[in-house]
N, C-alpha and C positions, 0 to 999 in steps of 0.2 A: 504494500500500500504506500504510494508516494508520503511522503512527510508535506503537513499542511504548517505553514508557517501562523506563530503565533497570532498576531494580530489578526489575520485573517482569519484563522479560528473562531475568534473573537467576533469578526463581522458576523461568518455563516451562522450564531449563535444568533447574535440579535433580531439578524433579519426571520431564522428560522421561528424565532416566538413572536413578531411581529404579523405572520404569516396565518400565523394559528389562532390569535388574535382577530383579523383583520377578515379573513376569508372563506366563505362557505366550507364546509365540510365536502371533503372529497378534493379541494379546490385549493388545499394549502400544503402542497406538497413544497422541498427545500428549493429555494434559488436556485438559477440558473447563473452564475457567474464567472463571467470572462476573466482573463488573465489583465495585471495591468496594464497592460499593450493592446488589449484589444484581442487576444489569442483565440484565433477558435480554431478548434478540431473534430475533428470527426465523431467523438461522442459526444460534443457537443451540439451537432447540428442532429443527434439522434435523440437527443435529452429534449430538445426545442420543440420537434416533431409529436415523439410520444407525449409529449405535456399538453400541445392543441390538440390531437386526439384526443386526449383522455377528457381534458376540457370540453371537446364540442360531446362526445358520446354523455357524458354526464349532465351536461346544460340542455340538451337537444329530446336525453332520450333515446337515441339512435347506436348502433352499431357499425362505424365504420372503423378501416383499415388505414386510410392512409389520407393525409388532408392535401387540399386544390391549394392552389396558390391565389384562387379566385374566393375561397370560401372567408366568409366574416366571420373574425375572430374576437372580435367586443362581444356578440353575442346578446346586447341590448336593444331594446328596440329605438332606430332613428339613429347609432352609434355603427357607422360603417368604416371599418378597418381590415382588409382583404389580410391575408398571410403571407404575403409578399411584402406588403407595406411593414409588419411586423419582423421579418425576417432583416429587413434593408436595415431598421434601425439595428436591428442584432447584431449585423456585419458591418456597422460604420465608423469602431475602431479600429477594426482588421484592415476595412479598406484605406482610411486615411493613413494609416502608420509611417511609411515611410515618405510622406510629405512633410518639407520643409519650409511649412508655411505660418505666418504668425497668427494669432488669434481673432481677425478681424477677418482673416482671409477663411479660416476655418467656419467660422458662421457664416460666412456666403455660401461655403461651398456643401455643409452639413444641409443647406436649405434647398441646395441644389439637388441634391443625392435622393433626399427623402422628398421633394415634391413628387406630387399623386396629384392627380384630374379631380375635379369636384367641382359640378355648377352650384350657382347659385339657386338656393332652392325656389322654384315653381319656375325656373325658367332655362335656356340654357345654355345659358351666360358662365366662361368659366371663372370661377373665385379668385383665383391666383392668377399673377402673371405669367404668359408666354416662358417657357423654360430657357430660349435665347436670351430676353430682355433679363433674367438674374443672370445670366452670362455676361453680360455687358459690365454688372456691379463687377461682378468677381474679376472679372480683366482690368478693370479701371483701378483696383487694390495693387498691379500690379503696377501701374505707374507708365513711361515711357515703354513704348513697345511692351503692352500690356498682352496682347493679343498672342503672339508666340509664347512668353513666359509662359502665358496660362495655357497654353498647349501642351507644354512641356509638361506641367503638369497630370493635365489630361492623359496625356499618353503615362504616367507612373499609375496613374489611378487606372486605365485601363491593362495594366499588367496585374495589376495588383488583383482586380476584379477575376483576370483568368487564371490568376493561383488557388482564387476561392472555390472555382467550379472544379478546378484539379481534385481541392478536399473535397467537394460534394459528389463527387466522382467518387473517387475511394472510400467515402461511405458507404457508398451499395444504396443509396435510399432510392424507394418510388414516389418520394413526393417530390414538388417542382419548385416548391418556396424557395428555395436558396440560390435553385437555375436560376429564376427570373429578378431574386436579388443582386445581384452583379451586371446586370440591362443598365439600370440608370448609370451607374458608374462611367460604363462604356460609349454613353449617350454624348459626354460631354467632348470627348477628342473628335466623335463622328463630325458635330455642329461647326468646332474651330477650322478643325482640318479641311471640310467640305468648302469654306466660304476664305478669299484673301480679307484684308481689312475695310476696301473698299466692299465688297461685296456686300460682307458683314454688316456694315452700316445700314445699307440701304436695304438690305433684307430686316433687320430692325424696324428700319421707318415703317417699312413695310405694316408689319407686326402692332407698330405704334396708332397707323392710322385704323387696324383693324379693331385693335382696343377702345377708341375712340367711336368709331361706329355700336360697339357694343356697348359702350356709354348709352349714346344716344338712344337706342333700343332698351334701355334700363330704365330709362327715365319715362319714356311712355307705358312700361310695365304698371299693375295693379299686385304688386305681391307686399307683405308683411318685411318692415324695416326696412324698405327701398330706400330710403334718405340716409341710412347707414350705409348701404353697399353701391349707393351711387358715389357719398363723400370715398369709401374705399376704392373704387374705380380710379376717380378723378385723381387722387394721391398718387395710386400708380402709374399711371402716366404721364403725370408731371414729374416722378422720379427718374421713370425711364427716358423721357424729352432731356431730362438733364446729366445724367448718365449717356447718352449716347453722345452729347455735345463734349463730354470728359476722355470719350471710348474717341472721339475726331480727332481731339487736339492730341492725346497720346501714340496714335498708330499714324498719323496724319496719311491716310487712306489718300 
């Protein structure tokens, strides 16, 4: 049996009667936790797995084998979190690890990783912005010739992503949550590398003026809290109008 280092003893203890505490029967089994690097392994993507099983068969009622990557994991009604979305946040110290990036750059890019699609409810307006236009923030962190840096990046984080399906691989598992968590990763070198800086921009504007028609289309809407997610619109693309002006002067396309 490996030797568990003091302190951490100590964690898996608190967390474990917190757990016991806090969570339905059947539903408080011990943490799941990562190495402090972010380490995951192969019985750990198996621990993950049988834990939403055991989860969805005990909250559901049902008898399955093995979970989708499409299946809702909140399991509350109106609380939609597929198992891919859960897996991604699982693997996003593994993925980051060998980035040498500072703290400012890392929440751009943790926002980048874990963005998911979600309209606006009763319409189908999407909530967040265009996945490019946070590209834009995170290049502009980079400064002069923001645009290659952050490729360079991109291309680490997409090695890195194809080490993790290595280990999902050598698990032997039939489920797909971990394949399809390593997708957004690999998403971000396709977008830099596809477009030069000129391109880049004006495929933005692009993007900008399409957000802006979505505006407009919001605002004629009849849904619950519209003047909330109108002012949230409007912000976003005044951020991105001014980010993109940042993304010119630095790559001078």
């Amino acid at each position: 049996m490996p030797l568990t280092p003091k302190g951490r003893a100590e964690m898996l203890k608190r967390f474990n009667a917190l757990r016991k505490v806090t969570r339905k029967p059947g539903f408080d089994g011990p943490p799941i936790i990562l190495g402090a690097t972010g380490g995951i392994t192969r019985k750990k993507i198996r621990q993950v797995e049988e834990r939403l099983i055991k989860k969805r068969n005990l909250h559901l009622e049902t008898k399955i084998l093995h979970i989708k990557s499409s299946d809702n994991i909140m399991l509350i009604k109106g609380a939609k979190v597929n198992a891919t979305n859960l897996a991604t946040r699982f693997s996003l110290n593994y993925l980051m690890k060998p980035l040498k990036i500072n703290e400012a750059q890392k929440k751009v890019l943790k926002s980048i990783i874990l963005h998911r699609a979600q309209n606006i409810k009763g319409t189908n307006i999407p909530l967040r912005p265009n996945l490019e236009l946070m590209l834009i923030e995170f290049t502009n962190l980079f400064g002069e010739n923001g645009h290659r840096k952050a490729e360079l990046i991109a291309q680490k984080l997409t090695n890195r992503a194809k080490n993790l399906i290595k280990i999902v691989k050598k698990s032997k598992t039939e489920c797909d949550l971990f394949y399809n968590a390593a997708t957004p990763a690999g998403l971000m070198e396709l977008y830099l590398s596809d477009y030069t800086p000129k391109e880049f921009a004006q495929h933005t504007l692009n993007l900008i003026c399409k957000r802006e028609l979505e505006l407009k289309e919001l605002k004629e809407t009849n849904i619950p809290q519209k003047e909330r997610y109108v002012k949230l619109l409007a912000e976003q693309i005044l951020n991105a109008k001014r980010a993109r002006l940042r993304y010119i002067q630095n790559n001078n396309p």
